[in-house]
C-alpha positions in Angstrom: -27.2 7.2 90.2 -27.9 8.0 86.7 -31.2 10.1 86.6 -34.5 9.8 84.4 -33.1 12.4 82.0 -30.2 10.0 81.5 -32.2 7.1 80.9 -34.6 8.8 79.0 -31.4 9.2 76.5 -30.6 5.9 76.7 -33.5 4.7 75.7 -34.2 6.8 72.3 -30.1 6.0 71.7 -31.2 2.1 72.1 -34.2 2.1 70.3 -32.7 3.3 66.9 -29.7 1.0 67.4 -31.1 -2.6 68.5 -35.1 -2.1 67.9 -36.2 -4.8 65.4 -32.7 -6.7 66.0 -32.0 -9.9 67.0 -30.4 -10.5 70.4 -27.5 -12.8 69.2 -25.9 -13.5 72.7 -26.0 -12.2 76.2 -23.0 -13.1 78.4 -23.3 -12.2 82.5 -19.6 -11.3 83.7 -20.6 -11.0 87.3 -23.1 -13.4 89.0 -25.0 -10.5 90.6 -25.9 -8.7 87.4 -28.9 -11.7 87.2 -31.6 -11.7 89.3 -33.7 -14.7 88.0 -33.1 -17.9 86.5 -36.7 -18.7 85.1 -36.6 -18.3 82.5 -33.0 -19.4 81.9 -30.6 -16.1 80.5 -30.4 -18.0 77.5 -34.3 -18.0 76.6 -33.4 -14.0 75.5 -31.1 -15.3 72.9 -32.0 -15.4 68.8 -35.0 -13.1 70.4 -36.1 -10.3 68.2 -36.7 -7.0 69.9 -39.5 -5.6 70.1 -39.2 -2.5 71.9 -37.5 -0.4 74.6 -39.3 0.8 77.3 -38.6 2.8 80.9 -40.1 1.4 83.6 -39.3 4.1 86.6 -35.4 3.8 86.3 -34.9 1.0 84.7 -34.6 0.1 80.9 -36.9 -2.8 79.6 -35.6 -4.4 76.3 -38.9 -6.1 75.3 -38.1 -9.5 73.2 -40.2 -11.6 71.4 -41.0 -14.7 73.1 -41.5 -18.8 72.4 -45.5 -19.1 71.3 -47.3 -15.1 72.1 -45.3 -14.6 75.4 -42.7 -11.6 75.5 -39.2 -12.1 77.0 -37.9 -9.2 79.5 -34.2 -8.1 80.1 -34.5 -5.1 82.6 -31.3 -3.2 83.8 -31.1 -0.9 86.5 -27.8 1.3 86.5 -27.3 1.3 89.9 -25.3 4.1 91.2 -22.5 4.3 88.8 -23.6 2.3 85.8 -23.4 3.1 82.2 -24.4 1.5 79.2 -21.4 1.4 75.7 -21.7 0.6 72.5 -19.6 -0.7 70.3 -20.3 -0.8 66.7 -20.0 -4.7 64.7 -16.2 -5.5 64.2 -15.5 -3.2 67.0 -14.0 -4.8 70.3 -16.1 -3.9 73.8 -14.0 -2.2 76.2 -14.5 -4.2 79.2 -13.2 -2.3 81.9 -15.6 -2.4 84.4 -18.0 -4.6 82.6 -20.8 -6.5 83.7 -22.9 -7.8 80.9 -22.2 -8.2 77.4 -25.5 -7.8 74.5 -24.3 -8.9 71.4 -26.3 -7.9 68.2 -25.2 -8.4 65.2 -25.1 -4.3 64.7 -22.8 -4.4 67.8 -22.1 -4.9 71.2 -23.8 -3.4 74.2 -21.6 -3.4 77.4 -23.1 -3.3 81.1 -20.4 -1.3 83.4 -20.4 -0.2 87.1 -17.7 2.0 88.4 -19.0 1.8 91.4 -17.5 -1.3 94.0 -21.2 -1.4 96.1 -23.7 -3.7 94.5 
């Protein structure tokens, strides 16, 4: 499991790339990456963000929301999971990929090398 020096990294890396971008699309490759469905996934989508925050483990992308309210994506990297960029024009490898965040800066892929989920 990556460790809170690993998503401490992650974190600054994502906040200079996507902070104050707009969250273009977000496409689930495997049904168990989502664990909600209110709001829909697509309510994230044409969001701004606002920030990137830790929350224990996890990574909060903070979005900006319909009316005052804030929209959350929060990933967990589980015990083998790794978060890749790839810059505009450039095409995701997606080996082991789970989630795809496409900005119009780039792409940011979702992977697990691990098979437990």
């Amino acid at each position: 499991m990556p460790e809170l020096p690993d998503v401490t990294v992650y974190i600054d890396r994502l906040d200079t790339r996507v902070r104050g971008r707009t969250l273009e699309r977000m496409r689930t490759l495997n049904p168990f990456v989502l664990r909600t469905a209110v709001p829909p996934a697509e309510a994230v989508e044409g969001q701004r963000v606002q920030a990137i925050e830790r929350l224990g483990k996890r990574i909060v992308i903070v979005l900006e929301g319909e009316g005052d309210g804030e929209l959350f994506v929060v990933l967990h990297l589980m015990i083998a999971g790794r978060l890749r960029w790839a810059a505009a024009g450039v095409k995701p490898k997606m080996q082991g990929a789970l989630a795809l965040f496409e900005f119009d800066a780039g792409t940011l892929t979702l992977t697990e090398a691990g098979t437990k989920r």
